[in-house]
C-alpha positions as CSV (number, residue, x, y, z in Angstrom):
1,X,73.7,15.3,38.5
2,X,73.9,17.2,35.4
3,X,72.2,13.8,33.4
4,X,69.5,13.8,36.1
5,X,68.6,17.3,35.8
6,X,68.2,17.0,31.8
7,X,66.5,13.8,32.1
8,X,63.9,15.6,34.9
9,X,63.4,18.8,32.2
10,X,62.6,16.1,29.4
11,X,60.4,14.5,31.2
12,X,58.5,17.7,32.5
13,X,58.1,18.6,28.7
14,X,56.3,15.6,28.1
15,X,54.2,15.2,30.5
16,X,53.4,19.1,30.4
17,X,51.3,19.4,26.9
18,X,49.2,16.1,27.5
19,X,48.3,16.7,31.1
20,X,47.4,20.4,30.1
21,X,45.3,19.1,27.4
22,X,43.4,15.9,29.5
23,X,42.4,18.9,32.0
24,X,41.0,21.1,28.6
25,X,39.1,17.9,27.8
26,X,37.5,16.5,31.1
27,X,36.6,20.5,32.3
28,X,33.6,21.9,31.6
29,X,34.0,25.3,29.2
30,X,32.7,27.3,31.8
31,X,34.9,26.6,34.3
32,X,38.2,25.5,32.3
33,X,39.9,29.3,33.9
34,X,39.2,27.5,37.5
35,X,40.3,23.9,36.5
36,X,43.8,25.7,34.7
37,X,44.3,27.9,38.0
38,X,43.3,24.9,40.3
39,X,46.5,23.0,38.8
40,X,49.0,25.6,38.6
41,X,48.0,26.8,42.3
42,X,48.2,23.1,43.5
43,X,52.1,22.6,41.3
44,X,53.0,25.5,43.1
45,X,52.0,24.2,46.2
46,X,54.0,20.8,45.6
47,X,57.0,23.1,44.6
48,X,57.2,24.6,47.9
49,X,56.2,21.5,50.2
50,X,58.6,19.4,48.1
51,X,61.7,21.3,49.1
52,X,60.9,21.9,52.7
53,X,60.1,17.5,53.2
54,X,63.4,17.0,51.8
55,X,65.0,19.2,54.5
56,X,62.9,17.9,56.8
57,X,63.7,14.4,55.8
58,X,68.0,15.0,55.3
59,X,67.5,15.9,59.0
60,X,66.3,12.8,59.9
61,X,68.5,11.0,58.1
62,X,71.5,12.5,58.8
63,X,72.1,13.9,55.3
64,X,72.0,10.8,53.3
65,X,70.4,12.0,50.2
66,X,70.4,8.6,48.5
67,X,67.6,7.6,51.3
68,X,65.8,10.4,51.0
69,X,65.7,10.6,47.0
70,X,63.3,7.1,47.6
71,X,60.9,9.3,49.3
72,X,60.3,11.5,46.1
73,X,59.4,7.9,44.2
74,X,56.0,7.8,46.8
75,X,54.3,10.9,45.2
76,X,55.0,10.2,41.7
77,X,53.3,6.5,42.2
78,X,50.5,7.8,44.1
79,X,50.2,10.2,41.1
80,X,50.2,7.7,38.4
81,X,47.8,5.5,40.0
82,X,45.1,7.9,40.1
83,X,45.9,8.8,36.5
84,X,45.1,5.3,35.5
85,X,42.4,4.1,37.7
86,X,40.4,7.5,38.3
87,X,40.4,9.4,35.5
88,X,38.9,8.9,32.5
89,X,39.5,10.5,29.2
90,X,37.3,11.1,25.7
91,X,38.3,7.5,23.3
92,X,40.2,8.9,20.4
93,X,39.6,7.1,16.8
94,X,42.8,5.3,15.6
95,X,45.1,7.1,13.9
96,X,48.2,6.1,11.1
97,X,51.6,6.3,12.6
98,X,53.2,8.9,10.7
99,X,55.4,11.7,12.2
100,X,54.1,13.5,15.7
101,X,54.1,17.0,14.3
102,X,52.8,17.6,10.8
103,X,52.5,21.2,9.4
104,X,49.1,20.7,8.0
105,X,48.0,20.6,11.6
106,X,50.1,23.3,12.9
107,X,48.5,25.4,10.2
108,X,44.7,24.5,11.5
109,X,45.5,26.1,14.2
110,X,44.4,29.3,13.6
111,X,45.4,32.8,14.1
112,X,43.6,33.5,17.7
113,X,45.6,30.7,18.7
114,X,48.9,32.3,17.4
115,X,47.7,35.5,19.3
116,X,48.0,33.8,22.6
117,X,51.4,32.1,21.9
118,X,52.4,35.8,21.2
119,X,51.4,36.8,23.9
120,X,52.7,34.4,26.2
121,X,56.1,34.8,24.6
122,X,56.3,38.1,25.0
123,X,55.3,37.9,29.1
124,X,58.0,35.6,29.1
125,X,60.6,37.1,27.0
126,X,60.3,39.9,29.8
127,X,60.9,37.6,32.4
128,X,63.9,35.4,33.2
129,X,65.3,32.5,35.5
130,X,64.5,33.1,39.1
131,X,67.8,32.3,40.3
132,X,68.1,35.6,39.6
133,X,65.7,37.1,42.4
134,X,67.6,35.3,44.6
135,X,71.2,37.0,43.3
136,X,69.1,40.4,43.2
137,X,67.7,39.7,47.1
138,X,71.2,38.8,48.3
139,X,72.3,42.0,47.0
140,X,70.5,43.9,49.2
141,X,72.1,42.3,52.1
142,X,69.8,38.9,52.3
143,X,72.1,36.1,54.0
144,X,72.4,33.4,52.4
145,X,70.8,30.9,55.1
146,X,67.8,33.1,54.1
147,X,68.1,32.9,50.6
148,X,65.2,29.8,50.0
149,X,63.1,32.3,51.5
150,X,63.1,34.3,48.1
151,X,61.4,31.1,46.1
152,X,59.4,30.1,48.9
153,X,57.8,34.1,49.2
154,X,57.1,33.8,45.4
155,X,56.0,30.7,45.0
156,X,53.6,31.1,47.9
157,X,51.8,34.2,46.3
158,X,51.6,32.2,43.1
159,X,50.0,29.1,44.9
160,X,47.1,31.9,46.4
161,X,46.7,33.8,43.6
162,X,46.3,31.1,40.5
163,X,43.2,29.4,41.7
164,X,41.1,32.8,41.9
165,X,42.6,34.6,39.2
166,X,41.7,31.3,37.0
167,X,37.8,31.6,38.4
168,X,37.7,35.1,38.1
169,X,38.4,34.8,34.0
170,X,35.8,32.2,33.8
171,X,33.6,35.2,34.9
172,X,35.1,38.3,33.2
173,X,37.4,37.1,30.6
174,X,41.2,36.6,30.1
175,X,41.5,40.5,29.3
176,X,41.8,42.3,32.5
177,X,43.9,39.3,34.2
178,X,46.9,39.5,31.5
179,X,46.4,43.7,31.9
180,X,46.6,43.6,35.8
181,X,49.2,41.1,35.3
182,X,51.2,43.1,32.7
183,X,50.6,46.0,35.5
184,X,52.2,43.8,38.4
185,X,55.4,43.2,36.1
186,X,55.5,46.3,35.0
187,X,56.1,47.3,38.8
188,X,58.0,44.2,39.8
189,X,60.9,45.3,37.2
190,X,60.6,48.8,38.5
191,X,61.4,47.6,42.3
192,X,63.9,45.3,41.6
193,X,65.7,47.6,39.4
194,X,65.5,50.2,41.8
195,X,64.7,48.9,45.3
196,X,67.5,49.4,47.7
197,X,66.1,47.6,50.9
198,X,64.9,44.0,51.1
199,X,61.2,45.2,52.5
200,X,61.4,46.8,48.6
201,X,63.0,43.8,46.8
202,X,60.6,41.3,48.4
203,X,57.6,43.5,47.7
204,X,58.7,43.1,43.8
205,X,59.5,39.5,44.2
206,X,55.5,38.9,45.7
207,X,54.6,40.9,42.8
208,X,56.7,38.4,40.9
209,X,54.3,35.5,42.1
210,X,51.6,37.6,41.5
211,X,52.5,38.4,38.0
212,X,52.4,34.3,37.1
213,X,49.3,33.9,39.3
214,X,47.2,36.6,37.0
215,X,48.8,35.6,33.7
216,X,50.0,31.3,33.5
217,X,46.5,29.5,34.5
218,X,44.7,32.2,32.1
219,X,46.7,31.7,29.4
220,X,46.9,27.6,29.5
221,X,42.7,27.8,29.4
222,X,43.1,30.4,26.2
223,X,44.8,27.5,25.0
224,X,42.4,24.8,25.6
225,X,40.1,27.6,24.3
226,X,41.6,28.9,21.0
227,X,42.4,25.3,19.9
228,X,40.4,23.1,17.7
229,X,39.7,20.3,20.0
230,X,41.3,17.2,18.4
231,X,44.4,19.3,18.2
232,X,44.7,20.4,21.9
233,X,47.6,18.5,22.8
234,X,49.8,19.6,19.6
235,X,48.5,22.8,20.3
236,X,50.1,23.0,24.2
237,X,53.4,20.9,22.9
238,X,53.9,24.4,20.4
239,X,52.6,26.6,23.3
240,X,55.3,25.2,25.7
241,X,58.2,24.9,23.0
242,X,58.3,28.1,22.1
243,X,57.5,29.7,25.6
244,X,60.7,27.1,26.6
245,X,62.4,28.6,24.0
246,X,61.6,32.2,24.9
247,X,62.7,31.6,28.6
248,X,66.0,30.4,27.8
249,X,66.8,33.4,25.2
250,X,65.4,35.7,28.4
251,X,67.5,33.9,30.7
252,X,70.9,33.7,28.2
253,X,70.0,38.2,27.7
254,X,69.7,38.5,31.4
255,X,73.0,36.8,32.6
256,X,74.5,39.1,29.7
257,X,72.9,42.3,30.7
258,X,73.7,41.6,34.3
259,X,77.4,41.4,33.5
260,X,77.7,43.8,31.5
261,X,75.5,46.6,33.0
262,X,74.3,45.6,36.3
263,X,70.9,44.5,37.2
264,X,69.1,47.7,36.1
265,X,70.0,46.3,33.0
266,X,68.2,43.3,33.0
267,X,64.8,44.9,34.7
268,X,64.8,48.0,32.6
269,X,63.9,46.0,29.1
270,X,60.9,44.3,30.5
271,X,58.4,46.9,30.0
272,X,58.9,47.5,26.5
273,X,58.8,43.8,26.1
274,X,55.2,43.3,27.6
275,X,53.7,46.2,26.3
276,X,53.7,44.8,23.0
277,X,51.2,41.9,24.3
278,X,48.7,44.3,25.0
279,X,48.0,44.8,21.4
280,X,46.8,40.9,21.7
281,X,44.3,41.5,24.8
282,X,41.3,42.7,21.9
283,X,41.4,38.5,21.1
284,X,41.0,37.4,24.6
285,X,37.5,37.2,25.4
286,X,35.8,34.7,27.8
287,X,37.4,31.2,26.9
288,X,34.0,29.5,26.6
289,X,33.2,31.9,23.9
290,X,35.9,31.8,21.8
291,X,36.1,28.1,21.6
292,X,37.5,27.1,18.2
293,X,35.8,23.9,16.9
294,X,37.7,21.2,14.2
């Protein structure tokens, strides 16, 4: 199981930067905010209808997992088919083979692009793993039949949120999204630090899916946006390493903190974290307008 799992993260990470950058390249500049929301609200969507087939389907079938794992093989074929045979992407000229990451490239980059991988850092350096929302919920006296309910809440205010959040930077620019959703976080830690009852805790863990609703589309197009094009997919392979990275460190900090202190422990540092990203927001204009060309 353990194998599977690892083999399912390294597979994620590559599919993650090239997919990000074929939707950078076949959406126009003007609506590349929509197209980045659009995806993350429809991922979200297939996060929380995943889960809730495969109960369905262990029902059926009497728990045999083996049978129902087969099911999960459909979607991913439908998905690659459609890849191949309805979308087309820009022809690339021919390149020599030489290593996949070269620091002359990383250094093309440019510094509004670093701004955004600051920023994103930072948002995620004051989050961690969700599991702990659900440890957090089931403290204040959530059973534990209900405790799915804690990923399904967020990830269904995610889902809504993404799609208009990404149209509404097309519109007005990345700035006020990453400040309302610095805002939402800023409250989320506050309630779950605090919040006694569950009507409290599950308010902060909506707040949670609205926090990556306002900020994950937005910064994915600043991406697409702040990169020169021909370097698009190196520049989402560095965006999601280090973001990877961050999460883990966040996650490794929280388990401490929770030990050690309790949970106002973990939710008490992430204020401090994410108020250094607002020093970034000055760079974040419309995407269309701060395209970087090679």
């Amino acid at each position: 199981m353990l194998i599977a799992r690892f083999a399912e993260r390294i597979g994620k990470g590559i599919r993650g930067a090239p997919r990000d950058a074929l939707v950078a390249d076949v959406a126009p500049a003007d609506q590349r905010g929509a197209a980045f929301g659009l995806r993350q609200s429809l991922d979200t969507i297939g996060a929380i209808l995943g889960p809730l087939t495969a109960i369905g389907l262990m029902v059926l079938f009497h728990d045999d997992i083996r049978t129902v794992l087969w099911f999960a093989f459909v979607p991913a074929v439908i998905s690659v088919t459609v890849l191949v045979f309805s979308v087309k992407e820009q022809a690339l000229p021919r390149q020599k083979a030489g290593a996949p990451l070269r620091l002359g490239e990383i250094a093309r980059l440019g510094r509004p692009y670093w701004f955004v991988v600051a920023a994103g850092t930072v948002f995620t350096l004051a989050r961690f793993s969700e599991a702990f929302l659900v440890i957090r919920a089931q403290q204040g006296g959530l059973a534990v039949a209900w405790a799915p309910a804690v990923i399904a809440v967020m990830s269904l205010v995610y889902a809504v949120s993404a799609y208009p959040a990404g149209r509404l930077q097309d519109k007005a620019g990345a700035r006020p999204l990453l400040i309302l959703g610095f805002v939402a976080l800023y409250w989320l830690i506050f309630l779950l630090g605090f919040g006694q009852s569950l009507v409290v805790l599950f308010l902060g863990i909506g707040l949670w899916g609205l926090h990556r609703g306002l900020t994950q589309g937005v910064l994915s197009a600043l991406v697409a946006a702040m990169a020169p094009e021909h370097l698009r997919g190196t520049a989402f392979g560095l965006f999601g390493l280090i973001n990877g990275l961050g999460a883990l460190r966040a996650s490794v900090l929280a388990g401490v903190l929770w030990d050690v202190i309790g949970p106002r422990g973990d939710f008490r540092g992430g204020p401090g974290l994410c108020r250094r990203c607002l020093g970034c927001l000055p760079f974040f204009g419309k995407p269309q307008e701060s395209r970087v060309e090679p």
